[in-house]
C-alpha positions as CSV (number, residue, x, y, z in Angstrom):
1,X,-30.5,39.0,5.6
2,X,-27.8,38.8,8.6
3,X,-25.7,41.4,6.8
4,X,-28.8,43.6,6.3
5,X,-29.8,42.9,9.7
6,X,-26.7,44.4,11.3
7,X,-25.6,47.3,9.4
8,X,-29.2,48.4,10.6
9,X,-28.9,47.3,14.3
10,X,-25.3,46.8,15.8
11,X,-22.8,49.8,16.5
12,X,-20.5,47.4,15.6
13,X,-21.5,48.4,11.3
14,X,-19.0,50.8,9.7
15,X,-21.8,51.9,7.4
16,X,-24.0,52.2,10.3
17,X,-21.3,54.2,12.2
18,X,-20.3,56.6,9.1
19,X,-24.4,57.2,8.2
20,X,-24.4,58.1,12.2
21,X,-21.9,60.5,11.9
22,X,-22.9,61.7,8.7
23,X,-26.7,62.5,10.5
24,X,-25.0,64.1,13.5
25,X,-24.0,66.7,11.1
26,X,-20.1,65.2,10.1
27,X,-18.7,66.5,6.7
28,X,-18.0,63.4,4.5
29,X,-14.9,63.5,5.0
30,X,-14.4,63.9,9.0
31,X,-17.2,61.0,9.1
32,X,-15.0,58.7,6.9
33,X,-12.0,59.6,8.9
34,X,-13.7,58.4,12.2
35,X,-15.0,55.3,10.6
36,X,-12.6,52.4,11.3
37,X,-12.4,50.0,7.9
38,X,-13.9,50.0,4.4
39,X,-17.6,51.6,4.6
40,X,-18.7,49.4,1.5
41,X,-21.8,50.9,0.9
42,X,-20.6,54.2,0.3
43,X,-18.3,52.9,-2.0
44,X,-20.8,50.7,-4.2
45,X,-23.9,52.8,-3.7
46,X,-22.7,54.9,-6.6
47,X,-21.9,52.2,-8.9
48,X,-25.3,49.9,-8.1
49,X,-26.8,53.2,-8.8
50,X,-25.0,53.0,-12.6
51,X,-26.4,49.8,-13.3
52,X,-29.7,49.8,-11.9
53,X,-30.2,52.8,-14.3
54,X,-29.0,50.8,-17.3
55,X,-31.5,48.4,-16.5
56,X,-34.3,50.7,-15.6
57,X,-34.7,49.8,-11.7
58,X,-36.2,51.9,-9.3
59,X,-33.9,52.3,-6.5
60,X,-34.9,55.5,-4.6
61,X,-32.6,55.0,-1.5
62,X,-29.6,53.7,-3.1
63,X,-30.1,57.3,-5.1
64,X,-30.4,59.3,-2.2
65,X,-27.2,57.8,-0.5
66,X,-24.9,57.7,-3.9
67,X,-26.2,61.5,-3.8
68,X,-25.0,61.9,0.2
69,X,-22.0,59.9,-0.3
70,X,-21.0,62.2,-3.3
71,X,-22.2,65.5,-1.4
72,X,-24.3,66.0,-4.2
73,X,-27.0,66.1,-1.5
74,X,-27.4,67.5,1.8
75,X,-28.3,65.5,4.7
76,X,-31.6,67.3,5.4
77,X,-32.5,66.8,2.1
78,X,-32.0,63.6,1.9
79,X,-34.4,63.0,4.6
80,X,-37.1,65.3,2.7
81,X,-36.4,63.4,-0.2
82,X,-37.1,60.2,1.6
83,X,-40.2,61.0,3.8
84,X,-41.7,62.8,0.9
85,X,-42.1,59.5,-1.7
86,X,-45.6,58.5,-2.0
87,X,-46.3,55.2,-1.2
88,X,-46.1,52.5,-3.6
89,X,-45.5,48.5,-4.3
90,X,-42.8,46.6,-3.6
91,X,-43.7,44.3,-5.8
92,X,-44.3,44.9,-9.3
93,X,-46.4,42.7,-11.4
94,X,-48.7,41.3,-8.8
């Protein structure tokens, strides 16, 4: 929960520093450049992505960012693609 916790709060979180710079309009490349360290969760969204799939989990964030961390989506329409999910439970089977 701490980690989770602080790539959301502190400036101090390379992934919340390189999803900064990617909102303020960075290429993926010039934000990764400015981003001090290894941004994890650009590296493994892609990946968790793969086997959530294979397992037939829902995960519609971790798709939007494998798709901005790719550039297979634009970061306007990732926001679209985010505000524009209809509500639903977080927890199935109860």
């Amino acid at each position: 929960m701490g980690d989770l916790v602080a790539t959301c709060s502190s400036p101090l979180s390379r992934n919340r520093t390189y999803g900064e710079r990617l909102g303020r309009g960075m290429g993926l490349a010039e934000a990764a450049a400015g981003t001090s360290g290894v941004t994890e969760g650009v590296k493994s969204a892609g990946p968790v992505l793969e086997l959530a799939r294979a397992h037939a989990v829902e995960m519609p964030i971790t798709e939007v960012v494998a798709g901005v961390t790719s550039g297979h989506i634009d970061i306007g329409q990732a926001a679209v693609l985010l505000a524009s999910r209809s509500a639903k439970p977080e927890r199935y089977g109860v």
